[in-house]
py3Dmol code that shows the C-alpha trace and the ligand (Angstrom):
import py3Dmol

protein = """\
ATOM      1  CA  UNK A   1      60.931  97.811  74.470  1.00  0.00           C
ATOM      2  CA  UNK A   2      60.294  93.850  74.186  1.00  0.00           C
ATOM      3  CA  UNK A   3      61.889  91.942  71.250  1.00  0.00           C
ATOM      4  CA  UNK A   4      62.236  88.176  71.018  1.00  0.00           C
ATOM      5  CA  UNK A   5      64.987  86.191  69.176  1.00  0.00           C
ATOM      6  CA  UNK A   6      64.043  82.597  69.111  1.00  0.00           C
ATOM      7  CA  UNK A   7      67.168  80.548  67.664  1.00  0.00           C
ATOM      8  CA  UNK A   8      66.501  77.177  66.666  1.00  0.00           C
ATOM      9  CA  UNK A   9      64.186  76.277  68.929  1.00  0.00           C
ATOM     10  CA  UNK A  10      63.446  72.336  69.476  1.00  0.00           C
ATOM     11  CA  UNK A  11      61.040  71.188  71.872  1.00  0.00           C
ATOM     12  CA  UNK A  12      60.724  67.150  72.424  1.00  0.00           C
ATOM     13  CA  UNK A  13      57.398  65.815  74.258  1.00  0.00           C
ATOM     14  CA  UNK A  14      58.413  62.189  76.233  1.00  0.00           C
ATOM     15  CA  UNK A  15      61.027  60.190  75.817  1.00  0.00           C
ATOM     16  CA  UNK A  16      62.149  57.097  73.851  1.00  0.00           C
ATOM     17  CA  UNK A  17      59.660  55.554  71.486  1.00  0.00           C
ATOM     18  CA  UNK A  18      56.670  58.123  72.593  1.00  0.00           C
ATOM     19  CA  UNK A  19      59.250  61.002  71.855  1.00  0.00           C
ATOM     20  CA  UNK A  20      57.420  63.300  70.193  1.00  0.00           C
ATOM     21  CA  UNK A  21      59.048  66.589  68.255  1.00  0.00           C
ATOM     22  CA  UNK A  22      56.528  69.520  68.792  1.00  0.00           C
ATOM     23  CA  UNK A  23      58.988  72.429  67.940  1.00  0.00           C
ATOM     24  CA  UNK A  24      61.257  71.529  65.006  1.00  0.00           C
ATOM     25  CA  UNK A  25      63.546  74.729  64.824  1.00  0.00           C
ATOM     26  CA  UNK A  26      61.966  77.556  65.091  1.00  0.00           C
ATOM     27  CA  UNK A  27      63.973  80.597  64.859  1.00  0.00           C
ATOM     28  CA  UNK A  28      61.695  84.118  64.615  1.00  0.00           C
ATOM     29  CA  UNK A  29      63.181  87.465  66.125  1.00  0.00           C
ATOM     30  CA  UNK A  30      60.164  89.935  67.005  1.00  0.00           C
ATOM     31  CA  UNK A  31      60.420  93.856  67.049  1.00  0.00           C
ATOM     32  CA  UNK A  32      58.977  96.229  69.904  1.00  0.00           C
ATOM     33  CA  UNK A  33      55.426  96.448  70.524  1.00  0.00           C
ATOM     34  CA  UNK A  34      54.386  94.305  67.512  1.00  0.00           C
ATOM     35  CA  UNK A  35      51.462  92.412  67.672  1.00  0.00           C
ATOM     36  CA  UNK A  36      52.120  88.708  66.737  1.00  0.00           C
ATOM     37  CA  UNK A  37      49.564  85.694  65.647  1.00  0.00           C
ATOM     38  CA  UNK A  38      50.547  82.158  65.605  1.00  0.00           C
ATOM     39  CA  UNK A  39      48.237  80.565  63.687  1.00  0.00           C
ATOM     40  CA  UNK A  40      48.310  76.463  62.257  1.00  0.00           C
ATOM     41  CA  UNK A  41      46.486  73.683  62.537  1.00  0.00           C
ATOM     42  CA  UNK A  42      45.331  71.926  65.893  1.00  0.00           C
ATOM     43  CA  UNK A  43      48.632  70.324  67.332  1.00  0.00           C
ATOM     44  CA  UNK A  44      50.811  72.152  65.314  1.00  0.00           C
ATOM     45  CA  UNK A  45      53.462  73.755  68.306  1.00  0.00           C
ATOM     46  CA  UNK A  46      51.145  77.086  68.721  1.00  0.00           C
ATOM     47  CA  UNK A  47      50.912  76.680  72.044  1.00  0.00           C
ATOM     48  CA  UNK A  48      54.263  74.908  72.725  1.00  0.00           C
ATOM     49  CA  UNK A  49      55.879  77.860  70.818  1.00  0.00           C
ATOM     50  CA  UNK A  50      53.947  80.489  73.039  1.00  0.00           C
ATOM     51  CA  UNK A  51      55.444  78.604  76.361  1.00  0.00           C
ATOM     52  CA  UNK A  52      58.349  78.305  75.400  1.00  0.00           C
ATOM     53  CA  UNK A  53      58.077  82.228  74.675  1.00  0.00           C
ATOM     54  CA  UNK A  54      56.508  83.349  77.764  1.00  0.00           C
ATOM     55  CA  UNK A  55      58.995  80.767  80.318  1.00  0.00           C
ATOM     56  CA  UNK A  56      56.418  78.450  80.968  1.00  0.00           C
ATOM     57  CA  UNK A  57      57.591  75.618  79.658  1.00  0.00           C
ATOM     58  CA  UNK A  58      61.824  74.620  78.785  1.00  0.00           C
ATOM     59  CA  UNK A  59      62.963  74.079  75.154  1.00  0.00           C
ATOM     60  CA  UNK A  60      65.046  71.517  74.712  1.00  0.00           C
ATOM     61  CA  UNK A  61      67.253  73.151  73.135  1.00  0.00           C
ATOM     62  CA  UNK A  62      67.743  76.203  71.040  1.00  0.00           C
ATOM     63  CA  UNK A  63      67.665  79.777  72.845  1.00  0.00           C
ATOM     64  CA  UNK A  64      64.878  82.355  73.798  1.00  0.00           C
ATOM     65  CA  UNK A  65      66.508  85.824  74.512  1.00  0.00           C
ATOM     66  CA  UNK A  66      64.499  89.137  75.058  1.00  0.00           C
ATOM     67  CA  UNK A  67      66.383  92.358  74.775  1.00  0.00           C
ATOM     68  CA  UNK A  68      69.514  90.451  74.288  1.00  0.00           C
ATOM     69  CA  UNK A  69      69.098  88.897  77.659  1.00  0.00           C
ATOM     70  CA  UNK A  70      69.197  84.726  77.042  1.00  0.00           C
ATOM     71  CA  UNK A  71      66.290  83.389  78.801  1.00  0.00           C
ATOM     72  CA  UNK A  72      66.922  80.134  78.634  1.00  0.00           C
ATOM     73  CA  UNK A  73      70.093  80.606  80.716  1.00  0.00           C
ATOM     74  CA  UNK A  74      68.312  82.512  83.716  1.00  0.00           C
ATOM     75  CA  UNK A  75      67.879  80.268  86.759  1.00  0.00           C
ATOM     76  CA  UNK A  76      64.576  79.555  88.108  1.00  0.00           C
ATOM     77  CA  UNK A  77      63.994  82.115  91.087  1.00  0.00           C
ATOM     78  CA  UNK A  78      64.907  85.099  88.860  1.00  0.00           C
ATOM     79  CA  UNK A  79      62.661  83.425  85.682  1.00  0.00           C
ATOM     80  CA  UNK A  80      60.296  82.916  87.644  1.00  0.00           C
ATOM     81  CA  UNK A  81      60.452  86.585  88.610  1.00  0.00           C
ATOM     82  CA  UNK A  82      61.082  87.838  85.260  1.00  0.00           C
ATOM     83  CA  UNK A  83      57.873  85.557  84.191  1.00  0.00           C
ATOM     84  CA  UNK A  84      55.623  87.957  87.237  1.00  0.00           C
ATOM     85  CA  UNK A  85      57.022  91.204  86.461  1.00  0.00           C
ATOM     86  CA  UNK A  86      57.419  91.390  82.830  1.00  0.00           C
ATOM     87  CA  UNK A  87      54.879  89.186  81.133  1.00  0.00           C
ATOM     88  CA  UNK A  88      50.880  89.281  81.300  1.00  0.00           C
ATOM     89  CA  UNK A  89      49.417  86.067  80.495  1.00  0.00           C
ATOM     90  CA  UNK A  90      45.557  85.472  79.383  1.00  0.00           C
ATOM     91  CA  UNK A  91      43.889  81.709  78.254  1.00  0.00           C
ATOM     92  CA  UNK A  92      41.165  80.619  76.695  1.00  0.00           C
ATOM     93  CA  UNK A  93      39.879  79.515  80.334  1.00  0.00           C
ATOM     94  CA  UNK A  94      40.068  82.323  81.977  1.00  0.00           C
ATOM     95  CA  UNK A  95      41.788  80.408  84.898  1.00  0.00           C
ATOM     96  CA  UNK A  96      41.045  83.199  87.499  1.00  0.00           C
ATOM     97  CA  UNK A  97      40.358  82.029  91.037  1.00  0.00           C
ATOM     98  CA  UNK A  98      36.579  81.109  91.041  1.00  0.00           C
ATOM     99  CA  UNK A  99      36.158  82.115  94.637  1.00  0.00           C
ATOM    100  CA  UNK A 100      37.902  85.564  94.953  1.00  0.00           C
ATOM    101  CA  UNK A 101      36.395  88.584  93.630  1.00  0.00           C
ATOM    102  CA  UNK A 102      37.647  89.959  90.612  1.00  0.00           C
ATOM    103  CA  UNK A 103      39.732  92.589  92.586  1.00  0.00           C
ATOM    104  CA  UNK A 104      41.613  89.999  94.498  1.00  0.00           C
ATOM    105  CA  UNK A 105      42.041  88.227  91.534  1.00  0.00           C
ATOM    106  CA  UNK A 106      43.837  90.868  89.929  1.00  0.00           C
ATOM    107  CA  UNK A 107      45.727  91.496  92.591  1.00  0.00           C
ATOM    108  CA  UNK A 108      47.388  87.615  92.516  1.00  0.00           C
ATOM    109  CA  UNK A 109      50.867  89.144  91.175  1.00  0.00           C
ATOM    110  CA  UNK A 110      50.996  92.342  92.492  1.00  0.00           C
ATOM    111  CA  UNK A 111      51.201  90.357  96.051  1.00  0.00           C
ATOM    112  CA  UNK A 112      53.523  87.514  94.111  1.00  0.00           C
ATOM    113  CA  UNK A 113      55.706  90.458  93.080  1.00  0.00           C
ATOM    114  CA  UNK A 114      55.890  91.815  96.802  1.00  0.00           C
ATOM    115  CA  UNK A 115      53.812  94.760  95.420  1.00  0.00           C
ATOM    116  CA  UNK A 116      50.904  94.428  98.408  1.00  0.00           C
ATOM    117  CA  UNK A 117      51.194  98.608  99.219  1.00  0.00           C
ATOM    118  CA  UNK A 118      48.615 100.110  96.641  1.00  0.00           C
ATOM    119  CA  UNK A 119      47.655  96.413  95.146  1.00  0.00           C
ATOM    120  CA  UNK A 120      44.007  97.722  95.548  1.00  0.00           C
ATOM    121  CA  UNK A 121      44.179 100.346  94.478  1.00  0.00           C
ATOM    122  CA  UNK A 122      46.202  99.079  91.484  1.00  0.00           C
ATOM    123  CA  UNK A 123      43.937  96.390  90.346  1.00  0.00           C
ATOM    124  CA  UNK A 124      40.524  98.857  90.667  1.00  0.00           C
ATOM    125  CA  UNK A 125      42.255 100.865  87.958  1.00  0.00           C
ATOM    126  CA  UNK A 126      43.240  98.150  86.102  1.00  0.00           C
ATOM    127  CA  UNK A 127      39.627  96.988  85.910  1.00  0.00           C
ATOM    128  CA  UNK A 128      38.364 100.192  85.062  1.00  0.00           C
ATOM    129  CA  UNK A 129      40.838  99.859  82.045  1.00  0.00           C
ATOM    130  CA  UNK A 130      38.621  96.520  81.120  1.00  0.00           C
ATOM    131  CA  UNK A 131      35.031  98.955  82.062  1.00  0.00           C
ATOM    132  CA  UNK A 132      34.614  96.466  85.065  1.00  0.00           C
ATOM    133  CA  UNK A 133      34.963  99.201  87.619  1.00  0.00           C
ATOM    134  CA  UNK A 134      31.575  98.330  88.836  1.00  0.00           C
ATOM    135  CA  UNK A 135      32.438  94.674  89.391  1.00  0.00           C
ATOM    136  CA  UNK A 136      34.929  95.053  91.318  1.00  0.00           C
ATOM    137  CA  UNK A 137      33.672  92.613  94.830  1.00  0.00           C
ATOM    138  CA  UNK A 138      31.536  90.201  92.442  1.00  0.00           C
ATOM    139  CA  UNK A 139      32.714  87.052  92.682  1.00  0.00           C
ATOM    140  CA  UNK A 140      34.897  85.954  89.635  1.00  0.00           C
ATOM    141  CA  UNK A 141      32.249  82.765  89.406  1.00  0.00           C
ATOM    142  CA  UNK A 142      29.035  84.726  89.247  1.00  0.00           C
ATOM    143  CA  UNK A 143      30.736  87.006  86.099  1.00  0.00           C
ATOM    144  CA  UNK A 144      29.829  86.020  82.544  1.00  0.00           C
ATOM    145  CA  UNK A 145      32.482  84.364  80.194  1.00  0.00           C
ATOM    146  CA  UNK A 146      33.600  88.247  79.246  1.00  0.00           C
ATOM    147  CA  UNK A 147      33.839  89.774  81.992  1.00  0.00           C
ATOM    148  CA  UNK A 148      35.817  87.108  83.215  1.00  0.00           C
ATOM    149  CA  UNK A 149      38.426  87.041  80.143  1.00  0.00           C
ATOM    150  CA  UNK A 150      38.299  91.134  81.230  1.00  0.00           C
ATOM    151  CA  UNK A 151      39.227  90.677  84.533  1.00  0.00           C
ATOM    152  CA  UNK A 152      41.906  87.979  83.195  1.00  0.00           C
ATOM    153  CA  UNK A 153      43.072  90.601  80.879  1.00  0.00           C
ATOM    154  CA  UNK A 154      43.219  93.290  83.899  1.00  0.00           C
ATOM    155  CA  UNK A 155      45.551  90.814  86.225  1.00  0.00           C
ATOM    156  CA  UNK A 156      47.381  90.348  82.775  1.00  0.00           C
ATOM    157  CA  UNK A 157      48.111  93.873  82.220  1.00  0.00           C
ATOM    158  CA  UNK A 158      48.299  95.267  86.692  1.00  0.00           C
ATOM    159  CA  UNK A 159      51.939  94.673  86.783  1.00  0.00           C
ATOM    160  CA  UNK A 160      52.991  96.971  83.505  1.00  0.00           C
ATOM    161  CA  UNK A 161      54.575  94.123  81.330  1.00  0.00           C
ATOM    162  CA  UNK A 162      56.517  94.375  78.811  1.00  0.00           C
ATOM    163  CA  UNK A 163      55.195  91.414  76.836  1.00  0.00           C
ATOM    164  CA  UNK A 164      51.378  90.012  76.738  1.00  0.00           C
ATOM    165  CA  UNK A 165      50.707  86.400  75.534  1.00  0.00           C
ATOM    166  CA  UNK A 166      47.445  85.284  75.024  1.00  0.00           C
ATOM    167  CA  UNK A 167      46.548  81.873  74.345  1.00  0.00           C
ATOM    168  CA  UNK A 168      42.956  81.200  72.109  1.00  0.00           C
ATOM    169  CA  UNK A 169      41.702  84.643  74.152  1.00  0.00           C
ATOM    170  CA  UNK A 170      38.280  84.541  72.488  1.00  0.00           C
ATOM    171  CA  UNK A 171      37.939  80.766  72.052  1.00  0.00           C
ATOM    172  CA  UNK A 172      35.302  80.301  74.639  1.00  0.00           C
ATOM    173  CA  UNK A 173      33.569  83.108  73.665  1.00  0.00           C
ATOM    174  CA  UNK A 174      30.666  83.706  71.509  1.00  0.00           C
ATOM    175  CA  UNK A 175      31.412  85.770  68.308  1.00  0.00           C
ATOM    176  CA  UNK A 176      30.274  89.060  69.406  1.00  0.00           C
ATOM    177  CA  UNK A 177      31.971  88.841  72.884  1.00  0.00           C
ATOM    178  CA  UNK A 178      35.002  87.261  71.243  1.00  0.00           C
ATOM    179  CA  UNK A 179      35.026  90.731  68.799  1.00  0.00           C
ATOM    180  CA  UNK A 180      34.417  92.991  72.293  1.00  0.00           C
ATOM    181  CA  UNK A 181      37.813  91.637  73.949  1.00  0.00           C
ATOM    182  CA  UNK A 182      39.627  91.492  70.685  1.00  0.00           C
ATOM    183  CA  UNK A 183      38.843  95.313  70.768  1.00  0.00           C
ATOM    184  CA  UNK A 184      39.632  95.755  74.442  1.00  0.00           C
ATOM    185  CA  UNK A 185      43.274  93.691  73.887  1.00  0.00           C
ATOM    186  CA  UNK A 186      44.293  95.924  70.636  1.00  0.00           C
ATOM    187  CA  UNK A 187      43.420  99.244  72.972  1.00  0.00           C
ATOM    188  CA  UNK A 188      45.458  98.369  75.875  1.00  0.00           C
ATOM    189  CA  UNK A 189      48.198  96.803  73.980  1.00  0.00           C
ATOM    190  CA  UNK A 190      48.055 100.328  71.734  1.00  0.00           C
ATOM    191  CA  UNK A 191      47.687 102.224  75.044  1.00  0.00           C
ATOM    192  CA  UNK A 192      50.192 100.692  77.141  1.00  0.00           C
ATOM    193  CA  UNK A 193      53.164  99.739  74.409  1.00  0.00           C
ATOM    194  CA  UNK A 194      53.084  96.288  75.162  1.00  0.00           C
ATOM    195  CA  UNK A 195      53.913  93.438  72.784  1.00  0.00           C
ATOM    196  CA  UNK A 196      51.126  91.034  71.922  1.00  0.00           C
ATOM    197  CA  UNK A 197      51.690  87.724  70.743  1.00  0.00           C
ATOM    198  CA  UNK A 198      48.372  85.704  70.610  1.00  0.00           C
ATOM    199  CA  UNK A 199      47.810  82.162  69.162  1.00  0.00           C
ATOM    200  CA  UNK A 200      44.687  81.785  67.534  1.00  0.00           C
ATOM    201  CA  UNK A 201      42.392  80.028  65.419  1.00  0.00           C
ATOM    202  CA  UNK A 202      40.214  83.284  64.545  1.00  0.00           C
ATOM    203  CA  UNK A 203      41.270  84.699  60.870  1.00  0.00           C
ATOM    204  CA  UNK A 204      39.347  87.849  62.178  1.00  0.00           C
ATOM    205  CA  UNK A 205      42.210  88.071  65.409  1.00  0.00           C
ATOM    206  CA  UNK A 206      45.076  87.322  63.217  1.00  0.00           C
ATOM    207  CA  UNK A 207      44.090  90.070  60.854  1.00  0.00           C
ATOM    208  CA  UNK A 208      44.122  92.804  63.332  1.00  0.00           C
ATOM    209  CA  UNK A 209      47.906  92.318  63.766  1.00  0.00           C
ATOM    210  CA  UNK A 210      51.143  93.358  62.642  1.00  0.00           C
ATOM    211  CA  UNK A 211      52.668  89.930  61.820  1.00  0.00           C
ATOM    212  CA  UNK A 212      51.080  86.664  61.150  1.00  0.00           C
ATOM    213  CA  UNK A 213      53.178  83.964  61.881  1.00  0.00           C
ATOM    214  CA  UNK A 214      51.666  80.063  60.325  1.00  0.00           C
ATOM    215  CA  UNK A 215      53.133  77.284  62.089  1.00  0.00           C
ATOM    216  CA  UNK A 216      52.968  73.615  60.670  1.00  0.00           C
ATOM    217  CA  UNK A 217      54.674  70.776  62.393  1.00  0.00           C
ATOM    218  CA  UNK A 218      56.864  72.382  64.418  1.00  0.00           C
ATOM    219  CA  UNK A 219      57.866  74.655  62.134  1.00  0.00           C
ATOM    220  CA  UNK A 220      57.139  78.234  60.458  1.00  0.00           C
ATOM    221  CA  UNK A 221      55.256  77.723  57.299  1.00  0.00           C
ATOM    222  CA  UNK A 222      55.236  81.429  56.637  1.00  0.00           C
ATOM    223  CA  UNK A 223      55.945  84.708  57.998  1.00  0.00           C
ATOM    224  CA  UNK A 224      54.106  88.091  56.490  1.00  0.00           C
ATOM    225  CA  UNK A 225      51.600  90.705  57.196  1.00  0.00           C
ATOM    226  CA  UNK A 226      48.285  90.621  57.239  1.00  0.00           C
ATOM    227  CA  UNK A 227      48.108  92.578  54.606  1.00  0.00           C
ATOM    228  CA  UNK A 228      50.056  90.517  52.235  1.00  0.00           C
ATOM    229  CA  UNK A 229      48.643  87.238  52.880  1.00  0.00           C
ATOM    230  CA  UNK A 230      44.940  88.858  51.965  1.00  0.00           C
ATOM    231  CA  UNK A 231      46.780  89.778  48.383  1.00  0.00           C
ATOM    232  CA  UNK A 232      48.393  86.357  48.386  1.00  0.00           C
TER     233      UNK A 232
END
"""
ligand_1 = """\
31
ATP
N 52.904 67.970 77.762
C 52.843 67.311 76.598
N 53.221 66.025 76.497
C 53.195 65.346 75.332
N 52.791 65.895 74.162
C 52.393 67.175 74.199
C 52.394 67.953 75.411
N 51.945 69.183 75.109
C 51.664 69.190 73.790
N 51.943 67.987 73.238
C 51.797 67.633 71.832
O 52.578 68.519 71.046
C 51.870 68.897 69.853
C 51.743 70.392 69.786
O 50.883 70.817 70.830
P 50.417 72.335 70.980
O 49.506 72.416 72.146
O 51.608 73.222 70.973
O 49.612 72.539 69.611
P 48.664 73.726 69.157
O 49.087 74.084 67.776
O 48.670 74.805 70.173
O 47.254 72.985 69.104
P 45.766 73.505 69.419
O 45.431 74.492 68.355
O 44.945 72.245 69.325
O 45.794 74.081 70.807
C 50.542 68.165 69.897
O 50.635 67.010 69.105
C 50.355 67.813 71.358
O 49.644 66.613 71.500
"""
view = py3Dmol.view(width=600, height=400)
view.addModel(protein, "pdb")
view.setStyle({"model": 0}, {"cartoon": {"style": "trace"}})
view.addModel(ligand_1, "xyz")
view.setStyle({"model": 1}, {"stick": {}})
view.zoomTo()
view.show()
């Protein structure tokens, strides 16, 4: 299982006069294997929120626990670990490793996690997950813009995590790739019992999951299902 409680999160950009308050507060406690959106307007703390979330980034104050563990208490060396092991990341960038193929790319943190017995072997299935079986040796440069969000959604998912973020997944995409990886994200986080917590700016994203969360200034605007925003 993989629940978040978020307690009045604050998170201040700079210091001094260029101080600037991205999270104002946010306090949001998520349930097992629920698929999240943050939505909101450009600069509204989606992303902030998310990283604070997923131990990228500090809060400055306010706590982040998952599973009743405090996350903001853990030291670096075992966050850092916890961050590998536990969480799947995927960006709007891709950000694989341009020159490695896309099975060496997907096995980055099975060798981070001291996992090298088996990474192979590992990361081939984890592609074939993401029907890129056949690319396995291409280079992750020569791939189109899908196939290398699906290989960034393979390395995201290799290690079994308990949580997957994904930041804008289909905002370089075109519309009917975008739709293609939203499908292949809702099957493997179905399949595998993750939790998914994507920001986005797609209505079409947001509507496939269980809870949309609308952030404004730092803050949560609202809270509901899908279902009861489109009767709102
Ligand atoms: N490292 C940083 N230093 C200073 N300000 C930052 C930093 N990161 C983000 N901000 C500011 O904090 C605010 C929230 O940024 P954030 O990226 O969380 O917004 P967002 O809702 O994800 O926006 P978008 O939809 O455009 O990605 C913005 O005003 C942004 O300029």
């Amino acid at each position: 299982m993989a629940a978040f409680e978020l307690r009045a999160l604050t998170k201040v950009y700079g210091s001094g006069s260029s101080a600037f308050r991205a999270l104002r507060g946010v306090s949001l406690t998520t349930h097992p294997a629920e698929s999240l959106a943050i939505v909101g307007e450009s600069g509204s703390g989606k992303s902030t929120l998310l990283n604070m979330m997923g131990l990228l980034d500090a809060p400055t104050s306010g706590t982040v626990s998952l599973d009743g563990v405090d996350l903001t208490r853990l030291r670096a060396g075992a966050a850092d670990r916890l961050r590998n092991r536990e969480f799947g990341f995927v960006f709007q960038s891709f950000h694989l490793d341009p020159r490695m193929s896309a099975v060496e790319n997907v096995t980055v943190p099975l060798r981070i996690a001291g996992a090298s017995r088996g990474a192979r072997a590992r990361a081939t299935a984890a592609l074939d997950a993401v029907g890129l079986a056949d690319r396995a040796g291409t280079r992750a440069d020569t791939l189109s813009g899908g196939q290398q969000q699906r290989v960034a959604i393979a390395r995201a998912l290799v290690t079994e995590p308990r949580v997957l973020f994904a930041d804008e997944p289909t905002g370089a995409l075109d519309s009917e790739t975008g739709e293609a990886i939203t499908e292949t994200l809702f099957a493997l986080h179905r399949g595998t019992g993750a939790s998914l917590i994507i920001v986005t700016h797609s209505s079409a994203l947001a509507a496939r999951c269980d809870r949309v969360v609308t952030i404004r200034d730092g803050a949560i605007l609202s809270d509901t299902a899908p279902e009861a925003e489109a009767m709102a």
